[in-house]
N, C-alpha and C positions, 0 to 999 in steps of 0.2 A: 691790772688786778681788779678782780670784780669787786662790784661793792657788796655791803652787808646790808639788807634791812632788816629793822630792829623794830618790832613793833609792840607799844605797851598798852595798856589800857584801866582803869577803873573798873571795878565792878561790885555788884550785888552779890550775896550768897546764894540771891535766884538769877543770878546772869547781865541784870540791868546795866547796861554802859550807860545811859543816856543823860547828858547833860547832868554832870559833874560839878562844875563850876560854877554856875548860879542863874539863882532863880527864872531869868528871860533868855536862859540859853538856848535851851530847846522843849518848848511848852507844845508840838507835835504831841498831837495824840491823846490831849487832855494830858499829859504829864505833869503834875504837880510837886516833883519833889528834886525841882532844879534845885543846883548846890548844895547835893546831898554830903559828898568828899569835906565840904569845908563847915557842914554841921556834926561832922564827926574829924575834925581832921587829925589827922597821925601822925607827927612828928619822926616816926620811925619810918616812915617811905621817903624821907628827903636824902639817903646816901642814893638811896636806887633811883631818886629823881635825878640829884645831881650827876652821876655815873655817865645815867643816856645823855644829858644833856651838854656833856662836858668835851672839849675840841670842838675838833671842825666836824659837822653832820648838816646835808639836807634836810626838808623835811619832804614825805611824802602823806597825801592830805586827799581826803573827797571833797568835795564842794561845797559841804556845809560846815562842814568843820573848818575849811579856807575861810570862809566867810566869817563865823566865828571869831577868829586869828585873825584875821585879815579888820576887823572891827572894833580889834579891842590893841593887840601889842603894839601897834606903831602908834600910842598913845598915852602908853603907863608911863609914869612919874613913879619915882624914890625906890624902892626896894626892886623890885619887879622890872627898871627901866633895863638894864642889864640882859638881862632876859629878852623882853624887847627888841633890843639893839644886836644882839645875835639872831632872833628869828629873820630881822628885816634885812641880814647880812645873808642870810642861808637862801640858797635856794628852794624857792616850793614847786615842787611837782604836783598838779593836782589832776587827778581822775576822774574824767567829766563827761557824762555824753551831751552835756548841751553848750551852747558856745556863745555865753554871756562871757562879757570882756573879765579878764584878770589883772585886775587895777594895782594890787601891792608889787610893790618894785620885787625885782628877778622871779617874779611868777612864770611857771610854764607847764603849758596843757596836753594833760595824756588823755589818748581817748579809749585806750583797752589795754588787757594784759599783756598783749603784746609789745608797746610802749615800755611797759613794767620792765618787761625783761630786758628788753635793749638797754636800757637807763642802767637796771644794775650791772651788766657787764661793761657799761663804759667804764672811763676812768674818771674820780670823784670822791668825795667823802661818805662815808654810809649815808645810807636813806634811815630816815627816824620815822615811825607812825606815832601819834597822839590822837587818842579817840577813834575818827572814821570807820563806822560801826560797819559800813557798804564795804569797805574795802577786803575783807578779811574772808570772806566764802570764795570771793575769785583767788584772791593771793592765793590760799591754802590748797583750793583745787590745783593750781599752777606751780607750787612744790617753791614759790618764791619768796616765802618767809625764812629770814635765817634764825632768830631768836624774838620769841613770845612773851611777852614780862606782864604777868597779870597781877593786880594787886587788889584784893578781894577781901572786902568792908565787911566785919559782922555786920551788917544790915538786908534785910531783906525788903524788896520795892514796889512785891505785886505788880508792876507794868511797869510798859517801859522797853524799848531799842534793847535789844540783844546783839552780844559781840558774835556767836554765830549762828547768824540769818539765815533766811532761805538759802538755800544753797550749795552749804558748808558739806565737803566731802566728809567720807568718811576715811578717818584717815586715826592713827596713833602719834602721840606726842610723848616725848623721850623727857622729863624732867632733868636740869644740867645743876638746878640751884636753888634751895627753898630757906625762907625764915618765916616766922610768926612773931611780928611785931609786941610791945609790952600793952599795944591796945587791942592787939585779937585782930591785925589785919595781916589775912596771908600774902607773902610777895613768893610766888613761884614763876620760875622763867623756864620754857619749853623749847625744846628744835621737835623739826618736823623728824619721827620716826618711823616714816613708812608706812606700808600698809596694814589692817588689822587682819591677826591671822587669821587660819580658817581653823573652827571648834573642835577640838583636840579628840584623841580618840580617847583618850584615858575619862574627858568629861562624862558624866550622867548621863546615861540613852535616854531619849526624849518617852515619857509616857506611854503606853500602847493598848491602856484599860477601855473599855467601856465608855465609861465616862470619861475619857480625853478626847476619841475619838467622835462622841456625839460633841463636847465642847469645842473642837477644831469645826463643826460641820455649822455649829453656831455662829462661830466666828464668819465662816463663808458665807456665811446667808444675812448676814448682819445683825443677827440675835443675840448677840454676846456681848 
């Protein structure tokens, strides 16, 4: 039986994934607002934290977010060891074009989507994403995300890593399950819905004045 990947993520109301967790996580880019999630955090995202995180799951990971993980869980003490103790249990698959060593016990390296896909139809416990902002424009193009969990901060970031990057198809997401947290953070989970249609006929006919068709002629000549 194929597996599932389930991919969640943090986010801004302007899109920012980046470095959630704290301050020296990910300062790329002049990013100043490491550990934004835990200067706001929400009490109300912990059923849908524990949910993913609960049985048996790989993780599937990009390299900097391994590293990340990889520098901090086999480490934590008291509340968090737990946590800990099942990442260092799970398998990590991680998605790498470069071939620096993968030091965290049961590490192992994919080098493109195709990897991806063989992985989910072996046999195995789902694949889990956390974070890994790179990952998600190849997945999405590849139609190999099963369920999307975004959890999205009244907060806005002005800068900052986006969940989807260069890349990202274009594509339709099918909403399966939404709540609005008592702090105003939306938790919406998505499947992939197929292609976007093509513009109806019952839509508005496109302009055909004068003044559209010079505004179109602007656009082409780069005046507009």
């Amino acid at each position: 039986m194929a597996r599932l990947i389930k991919a969640s993520a943090f986010l801004s109301l302007d899109g920012v994934m980046q470095a959630p967790g704290g301050p020296t996580e990910d300062p790329t880019g002049g990013f100043e607002e490491g550990g934004w999630v835990f200067k706001m955090w929400d009490e109300g995202i912990e059923p849908t934290l524990g949910s993913l995180f609960s049985g048996e799951y790989d993780l599937l990971l990009g390299r900097r977010t391994y590293d990340i993980f990889a520098a901090y869980w086999p480490y934590v003490e008291g509340e968090e060891k737990p946590m800990g103790e099942a990442f260092d249990r799970a398998a990590k698959y991680v998605l790498t074009r470069g071939d620096r060593p993968l030091e965290w016990q049961n590490s192992h390296r994919l080098t493109g989507m195709e990897d991806v896909a063989r992985l989910k139809e072996s046999d195995g416990p789902d694949l889990v994403i956390q974070g890994s902002s790179t990952l998600y424009p190849g997945l999405l193009a590849a139609g190999l995300v099963d369920t999307l969990i975004l959890m999205t901060y009244p907060v806005t970031l002005g800068r900052g890593k986006r969940l989807f990057g260069e890349g990202t198809p274009v594509d339709r997401l099918e909403m399966t399950d939404h709540c609005v947290t008592a702090k105003g953070t939306m938790i919406a989970t998505y499947r992939l819905g197929g292609t976007l249609p093509p513009y109806p006929d019952e839509a508005p006919n496109p302009a055909t004045s004068e003044r559209e068709i010079a505004r179109r002629a602007a656009m082409a000549e780069g005046r507009w």
